[in-house]
C-alpha positions in Angstrom: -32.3 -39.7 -24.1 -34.1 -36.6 -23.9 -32.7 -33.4 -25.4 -32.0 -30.7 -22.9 -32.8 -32.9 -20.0 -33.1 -30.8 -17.0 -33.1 -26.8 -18.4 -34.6 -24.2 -16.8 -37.5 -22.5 -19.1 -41.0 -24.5 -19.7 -40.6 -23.7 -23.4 -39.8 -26.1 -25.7 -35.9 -26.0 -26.7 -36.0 -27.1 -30.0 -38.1 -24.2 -30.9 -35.8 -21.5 -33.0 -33.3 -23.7 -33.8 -33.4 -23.5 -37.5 -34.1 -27.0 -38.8 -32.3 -28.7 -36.0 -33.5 -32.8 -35.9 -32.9 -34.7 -33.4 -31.5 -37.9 -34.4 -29.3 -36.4 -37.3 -28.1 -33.1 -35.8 -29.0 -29.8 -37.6 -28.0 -28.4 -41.0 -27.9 -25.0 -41.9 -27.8 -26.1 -45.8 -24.7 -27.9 -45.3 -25.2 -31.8 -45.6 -23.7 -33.8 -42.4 -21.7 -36.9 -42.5 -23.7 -39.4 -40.4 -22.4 -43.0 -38.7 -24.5 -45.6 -39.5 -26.3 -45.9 -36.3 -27.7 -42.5 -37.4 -25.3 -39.8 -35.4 -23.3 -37.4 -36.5 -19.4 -38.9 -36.7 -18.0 -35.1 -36.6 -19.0 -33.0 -34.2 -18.3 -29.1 -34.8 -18.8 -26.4 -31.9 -17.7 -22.8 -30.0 -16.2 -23.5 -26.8 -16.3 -20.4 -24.5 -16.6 -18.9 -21.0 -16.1 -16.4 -18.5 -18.4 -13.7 -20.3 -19.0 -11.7 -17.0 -21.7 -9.6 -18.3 -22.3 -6.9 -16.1 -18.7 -6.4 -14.3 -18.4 -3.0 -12.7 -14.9 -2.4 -13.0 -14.8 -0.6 -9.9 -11.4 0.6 -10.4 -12.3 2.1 -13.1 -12.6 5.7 -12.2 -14.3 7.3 -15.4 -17.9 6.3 -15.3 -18.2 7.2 -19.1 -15.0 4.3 -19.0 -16.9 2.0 -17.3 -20.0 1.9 -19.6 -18.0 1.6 -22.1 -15.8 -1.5 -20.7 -19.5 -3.0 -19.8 -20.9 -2.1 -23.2 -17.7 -4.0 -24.7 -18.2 -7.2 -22.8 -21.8 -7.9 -24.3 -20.5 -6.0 -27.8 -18.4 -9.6 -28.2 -21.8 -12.1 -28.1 -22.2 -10.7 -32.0 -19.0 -10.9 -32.9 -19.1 -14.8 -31.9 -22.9 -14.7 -33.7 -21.1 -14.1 -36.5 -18.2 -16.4 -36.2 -20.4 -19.4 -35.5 -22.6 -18.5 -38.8 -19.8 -18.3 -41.0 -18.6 -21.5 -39.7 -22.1 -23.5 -39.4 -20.9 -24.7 -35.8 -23.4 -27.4 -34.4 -23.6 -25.1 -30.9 -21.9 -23.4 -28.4 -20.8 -23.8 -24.8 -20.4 -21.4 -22.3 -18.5 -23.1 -19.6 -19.6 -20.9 -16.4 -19.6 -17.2 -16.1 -22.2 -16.0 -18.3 -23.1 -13.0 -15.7 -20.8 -12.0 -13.2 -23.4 -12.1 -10.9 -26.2 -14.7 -9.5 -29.0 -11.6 -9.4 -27.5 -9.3 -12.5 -29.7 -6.1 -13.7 -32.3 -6.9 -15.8 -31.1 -4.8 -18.2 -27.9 -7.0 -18.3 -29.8 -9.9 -18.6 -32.1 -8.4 -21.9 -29.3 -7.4 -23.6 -27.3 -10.6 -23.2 -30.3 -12.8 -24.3 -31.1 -10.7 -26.8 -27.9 -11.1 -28.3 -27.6 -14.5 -27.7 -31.0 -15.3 -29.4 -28.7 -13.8 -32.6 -26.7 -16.9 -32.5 -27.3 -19.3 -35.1 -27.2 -22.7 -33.0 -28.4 -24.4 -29.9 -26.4 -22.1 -27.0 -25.9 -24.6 -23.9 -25.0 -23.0 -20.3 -23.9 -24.2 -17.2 -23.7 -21.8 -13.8 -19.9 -21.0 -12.6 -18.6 -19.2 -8.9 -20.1 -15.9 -10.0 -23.2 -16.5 -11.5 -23.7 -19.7 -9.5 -27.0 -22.1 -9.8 -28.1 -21.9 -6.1 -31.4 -20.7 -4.9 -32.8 -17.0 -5.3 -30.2 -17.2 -8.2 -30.8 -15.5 -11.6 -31.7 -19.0 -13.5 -34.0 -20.1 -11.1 -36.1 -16.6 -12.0 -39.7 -16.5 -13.9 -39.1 -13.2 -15.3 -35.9 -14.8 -16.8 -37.2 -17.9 -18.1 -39.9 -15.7 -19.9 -37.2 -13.6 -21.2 -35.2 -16.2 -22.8 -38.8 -17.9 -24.2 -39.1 -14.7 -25.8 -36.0 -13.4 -27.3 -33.5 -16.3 -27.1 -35.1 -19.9 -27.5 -31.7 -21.2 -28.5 -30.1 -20.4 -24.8 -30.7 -23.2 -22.1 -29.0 -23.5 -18.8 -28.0 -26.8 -17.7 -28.7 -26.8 -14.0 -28.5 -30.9 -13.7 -25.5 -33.0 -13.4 -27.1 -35.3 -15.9 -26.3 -36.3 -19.5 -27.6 -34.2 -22.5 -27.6 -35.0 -26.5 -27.2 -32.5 -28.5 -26.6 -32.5 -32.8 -24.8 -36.1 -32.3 -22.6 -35.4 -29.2 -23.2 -36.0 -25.8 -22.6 -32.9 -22.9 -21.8 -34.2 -19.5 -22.4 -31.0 -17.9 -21.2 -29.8 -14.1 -23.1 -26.7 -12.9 -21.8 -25.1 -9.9 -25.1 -24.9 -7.7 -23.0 -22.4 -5.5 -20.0 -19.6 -5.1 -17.8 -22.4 -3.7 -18.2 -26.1 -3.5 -15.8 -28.4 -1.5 -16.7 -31.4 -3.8 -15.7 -31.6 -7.4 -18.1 -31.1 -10.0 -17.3 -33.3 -11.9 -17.4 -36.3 -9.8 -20.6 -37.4 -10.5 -19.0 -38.0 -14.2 -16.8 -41.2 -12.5 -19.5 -43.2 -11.8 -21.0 -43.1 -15.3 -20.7 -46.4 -17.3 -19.6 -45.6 -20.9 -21.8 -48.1 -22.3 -24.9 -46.9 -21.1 -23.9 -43.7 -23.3 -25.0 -42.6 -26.6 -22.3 -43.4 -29.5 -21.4 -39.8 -30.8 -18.2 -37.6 -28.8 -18.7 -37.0 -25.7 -17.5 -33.7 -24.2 -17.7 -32.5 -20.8 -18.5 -29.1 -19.8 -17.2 -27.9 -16.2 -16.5 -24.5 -14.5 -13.4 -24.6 -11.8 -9.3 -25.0 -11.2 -7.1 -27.2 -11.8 -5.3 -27.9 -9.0 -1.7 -27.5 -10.3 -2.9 -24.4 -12.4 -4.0 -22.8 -9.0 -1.0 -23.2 -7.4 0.8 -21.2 -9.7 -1.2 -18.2 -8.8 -2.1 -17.6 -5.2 -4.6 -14.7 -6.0 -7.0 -17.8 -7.6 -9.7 -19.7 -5.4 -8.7 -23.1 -3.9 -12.4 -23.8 -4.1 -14.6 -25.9 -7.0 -11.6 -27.6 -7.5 -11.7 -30.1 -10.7 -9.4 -33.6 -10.4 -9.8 -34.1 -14.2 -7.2 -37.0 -13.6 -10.1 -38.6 -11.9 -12.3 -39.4 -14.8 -12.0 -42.4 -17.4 -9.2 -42.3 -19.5 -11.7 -43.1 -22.4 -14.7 -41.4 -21.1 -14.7 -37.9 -22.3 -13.4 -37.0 -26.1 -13.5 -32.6 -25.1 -13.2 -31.3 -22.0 -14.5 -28.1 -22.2 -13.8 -25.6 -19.0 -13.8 -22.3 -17.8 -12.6 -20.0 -14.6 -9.6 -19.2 -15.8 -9.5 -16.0 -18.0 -6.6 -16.7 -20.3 -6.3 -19.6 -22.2 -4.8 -23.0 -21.3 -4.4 -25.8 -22.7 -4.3 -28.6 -20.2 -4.2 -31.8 -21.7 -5.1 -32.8 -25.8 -8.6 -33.2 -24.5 -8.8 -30.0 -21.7 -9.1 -26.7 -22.6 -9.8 -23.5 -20.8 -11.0 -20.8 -23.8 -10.4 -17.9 -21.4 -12.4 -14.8 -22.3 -13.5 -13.7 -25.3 -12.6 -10.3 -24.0 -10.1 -9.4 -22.0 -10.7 -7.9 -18.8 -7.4 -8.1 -16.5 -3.8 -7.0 -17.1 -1.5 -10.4 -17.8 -0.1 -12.2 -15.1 2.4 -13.9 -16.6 3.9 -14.0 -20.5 2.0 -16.9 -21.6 -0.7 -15.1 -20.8 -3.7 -15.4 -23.6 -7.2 -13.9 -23.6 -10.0 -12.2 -26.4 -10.7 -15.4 -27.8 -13.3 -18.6 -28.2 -12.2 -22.3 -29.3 -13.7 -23.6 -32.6 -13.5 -27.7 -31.9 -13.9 -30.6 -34.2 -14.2 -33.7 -32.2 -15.7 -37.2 -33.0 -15.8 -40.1 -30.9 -12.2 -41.7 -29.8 -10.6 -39.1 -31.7 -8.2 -36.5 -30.6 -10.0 -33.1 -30.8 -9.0 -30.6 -33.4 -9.2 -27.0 -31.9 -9.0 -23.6 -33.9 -8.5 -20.1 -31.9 -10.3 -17.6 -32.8 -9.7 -14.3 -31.9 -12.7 -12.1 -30.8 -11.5 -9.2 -28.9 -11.5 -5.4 -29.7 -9.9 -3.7 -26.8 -5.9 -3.6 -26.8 -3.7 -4.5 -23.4 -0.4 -3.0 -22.8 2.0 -3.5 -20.9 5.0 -1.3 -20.4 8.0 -1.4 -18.0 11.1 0.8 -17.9 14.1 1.9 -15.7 14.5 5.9 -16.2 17.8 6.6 -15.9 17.1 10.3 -16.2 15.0 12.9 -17.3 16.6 12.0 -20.6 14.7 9.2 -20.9 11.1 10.1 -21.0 11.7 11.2 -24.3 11.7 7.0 -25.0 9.0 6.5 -22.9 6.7 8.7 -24.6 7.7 7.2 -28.2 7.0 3.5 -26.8 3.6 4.0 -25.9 3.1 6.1 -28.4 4.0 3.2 -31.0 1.3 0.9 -28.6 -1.6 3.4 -29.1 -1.1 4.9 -32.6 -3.6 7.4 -33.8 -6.5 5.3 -31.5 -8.5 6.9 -28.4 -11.0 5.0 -26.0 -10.2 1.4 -27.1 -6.4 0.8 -24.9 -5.5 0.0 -21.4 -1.9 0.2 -20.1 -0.2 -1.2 -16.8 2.9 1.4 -16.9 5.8 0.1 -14.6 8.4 2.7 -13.9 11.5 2.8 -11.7 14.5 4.9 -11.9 15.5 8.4 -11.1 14.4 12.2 -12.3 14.5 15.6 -11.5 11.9 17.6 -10.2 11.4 19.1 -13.8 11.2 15.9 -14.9 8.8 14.4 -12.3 6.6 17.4 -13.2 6.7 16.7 -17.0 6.3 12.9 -16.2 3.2 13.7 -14.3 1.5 16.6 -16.8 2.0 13.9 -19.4 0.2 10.8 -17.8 -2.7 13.0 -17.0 -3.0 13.9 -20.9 -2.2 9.9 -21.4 -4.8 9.0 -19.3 -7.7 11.0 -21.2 -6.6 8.7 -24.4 -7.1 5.5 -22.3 -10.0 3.6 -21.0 -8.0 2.8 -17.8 -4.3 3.8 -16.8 -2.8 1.7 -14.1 0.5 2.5 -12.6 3.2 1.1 -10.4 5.8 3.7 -10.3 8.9 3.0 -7.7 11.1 6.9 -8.9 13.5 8.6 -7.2 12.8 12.1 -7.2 16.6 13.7 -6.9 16.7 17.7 -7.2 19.2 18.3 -9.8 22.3 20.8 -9.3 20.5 23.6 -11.4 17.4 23.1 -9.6 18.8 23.4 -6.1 21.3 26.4 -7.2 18.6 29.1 -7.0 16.8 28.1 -3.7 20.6 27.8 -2.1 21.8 30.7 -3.4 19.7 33.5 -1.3 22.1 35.6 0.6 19.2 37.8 1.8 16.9 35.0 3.0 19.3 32.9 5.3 16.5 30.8 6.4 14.9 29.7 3.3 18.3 28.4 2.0 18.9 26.1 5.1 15.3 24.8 5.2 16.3 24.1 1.4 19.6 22.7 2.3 18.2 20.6 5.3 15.8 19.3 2.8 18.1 18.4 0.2 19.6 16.1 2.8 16.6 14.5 3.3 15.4 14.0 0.6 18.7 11.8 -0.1 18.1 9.2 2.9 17.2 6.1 0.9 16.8 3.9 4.7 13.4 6.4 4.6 11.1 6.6 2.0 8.3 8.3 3.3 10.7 11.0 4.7 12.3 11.7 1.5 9.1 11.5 -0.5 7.7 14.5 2.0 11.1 16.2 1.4 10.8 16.2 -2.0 7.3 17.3 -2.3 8.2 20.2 0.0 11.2 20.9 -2.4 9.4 20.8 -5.2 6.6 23.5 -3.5 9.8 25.7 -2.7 10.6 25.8 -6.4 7.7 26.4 -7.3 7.2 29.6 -5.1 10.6 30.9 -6.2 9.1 31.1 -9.4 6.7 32.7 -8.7 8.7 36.0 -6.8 8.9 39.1 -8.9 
């Protein structure tokens, strides 16, 4: 079987790949075990996915926070350089996502490659939702396929749903060929006879949800859905996927490797992401898989009831012991409910605007009561020469207590607390 059968560029793949052989796999000075039949028994490789280079983080307000989150994401494709060095891996996948785009910049795209063409082994890709195979897409590009000739030989991009050798192993790979497919990728994989294989592990390489996985979360796609349960029981030794941005583990043979930096708040406690998968797998084995951690931003996230202005005092302390001395490398979800004053809603929100200048992004979901205190409401009520201004205070006090209204006592407050404010301010 042909190596790299159906990839995009006209070069030739095996060019740059550091005294790669066909028949016996590569070495990079280490000396591999080999069957008799000539392949490689173990197989050793860097499952990944979900790269999305080039996501603007829209909601990311601070433009100079945004490059940096961008800069970040392509930052990581050394780190795993490195990794798969010290470890002499045989290759890596990338199991959809690469871009998170089909037409990304051009800048994107040289940077990636040029950091991929750092890796030390064979880099095999195959299309996901975002950065999908279909026509006008980036892979089917000449400037691209030039690109990678030039500064990353080791990348190719499996666009075929056919068989591929590689360093002993055989990738059954299932490109998505667009944003959302009805079928399952992977369904062309049924109707392979085993036997017509060759011997080595055999690991399959597919982009999409798992059907009970996506009905856990209703925000995910019901689209490119992958019936895993489908496929021979003896067919596949590593099933290698992506989509999903934390990390799963879905059977002894199916893992997601989520990203290898994070890029979204948890969604649930289990929740794990800044990571690849370093797999040993041989054929009718059970795979051995390693995680490797590869991320170098920090996720928070922080919940608490204020019971009082009192309390802020321990709110400030616990994110304090999440940041440390460190600026420009955190992002916090803050969840806050409970009650304060209107000093204490003003110190509460002086302090998350000097927060936020320490964070890359702040994200809040505040549900507070703002409830004037006595001693706050004493000197707007207590104006025997102004009459009026202490019933407009008095009639807003009252609404700003009418829980069955929230907009109503919101505007009440606000109003309150801009009454305060210009009694301060009298001489």
């Amino acid at each position: 079987m042909d190596l790299f059968h159906g990839c995009v560029s006209g070069h030739d793949p095996r060019a740059g790949f550091h005294g790669w052989h066909s028949s016996a796999g590569r070495s990079f000075g280490s000396t591999l075990e080999l069957a008799p039949d000539g392949f490689q028994r173990l197989v050793r490789f860097l499952h990944t996915a979900d790269w999305q280079i080039g996501k603007p983080y829209a909601r990311v307000c601070d433009p100079d926070h945004r490059a940096r989150l961008k800069q970040v994401r392509l930052a990581v494709i050394q780190r795993i350089a490195s990794l798969v060095k010290q470890q002499q891996l045989d290759f890596v996948l990338v199991a959809g996502d690469l871009f998170d785009s089909p037409t990304p910049s051009r800048s994107d795209v040289a940077q990636a490659c040029s950091s991929i063409g750092q890796i030390p082994s064979p880099v095999l890709v195959i299309p996901g939702n975002h950065d999908h195979g279909g026509p006008g897409s980036l892979w089917h590009q000449g400037w691209f396929s030039e690109l990678a000739a030039e500064v990353a030989p080791n990348l190719q991009v499996l666009l075929e749903r056919v068989p591929v050798s590689i360093a002993g192993a055989v990738v059954l790979p299932c490109p998505l060929l667009r944003q959302a497919a009805v079928e399952d990728p992977c369904e062309w994989v049924q109707s392979l006879e085993p036997a017509v294989l060759p011997e080595g592990p055999r690991i399959l390489l597919a982009h999409g949800s798992i059907q009970s996985f996506a009905a856990a979360d209703a925000n995910e796609p019901s689209n490119n859905q992958l019936s895993l349960e489908a496929l021979p029981s003896d067919l596949c030794d590593y099933i290698a996927l992506g989509d999903w941005h934390g990390m799963k583990q879905v059977s002894a043979q199916a893992w997601y490797s989520g990203c290898p930096e994070q890029d979204r708040f948890p969604r649930s406690s289990d929740y794990a992401s800044s990571q690849v998968l370093v797999v040993e797998v041989e054929r009718g084995a059970s795979p051995q898989v390693k995680v490797e951690s590869t991320g170098a931003l920090r996720w928070h996230q922080l919940g608490m009831r204020l019971q009082g202005d009192s309390d802020l005092d321990l709110l400030e302390r616990q994110v304090q012991q999440c940041l440390g001395q460190r600026s420009g490398d955190d992002l916090l979800l803050l969840e806050l409910d409970g009650q304060l004053s209107l000093s204490g809603a003003a110190r509460l929100e002086a302090w998350l605007v000097a927060l936020s200048s320490r964070l890359l992004r702040l994200k809040q979901r505040q549900r507070i009561r703002i409830l004037p205190s006595d001693d706050e409401l004493a000197p707007l009520l207590e104006r025997p020469g102004d009459p009026l201004f202490a019933r407009v205070v008095g009639s807003l006090r009252d609404q700003s207590l009418q829980l069955d209204d929230v907009e109503q006592s919101r505007l009440a407050v606000l109003a309150l607390r801009e009454l305060q404010l210009l009694a301060s301010q009298e001489v």
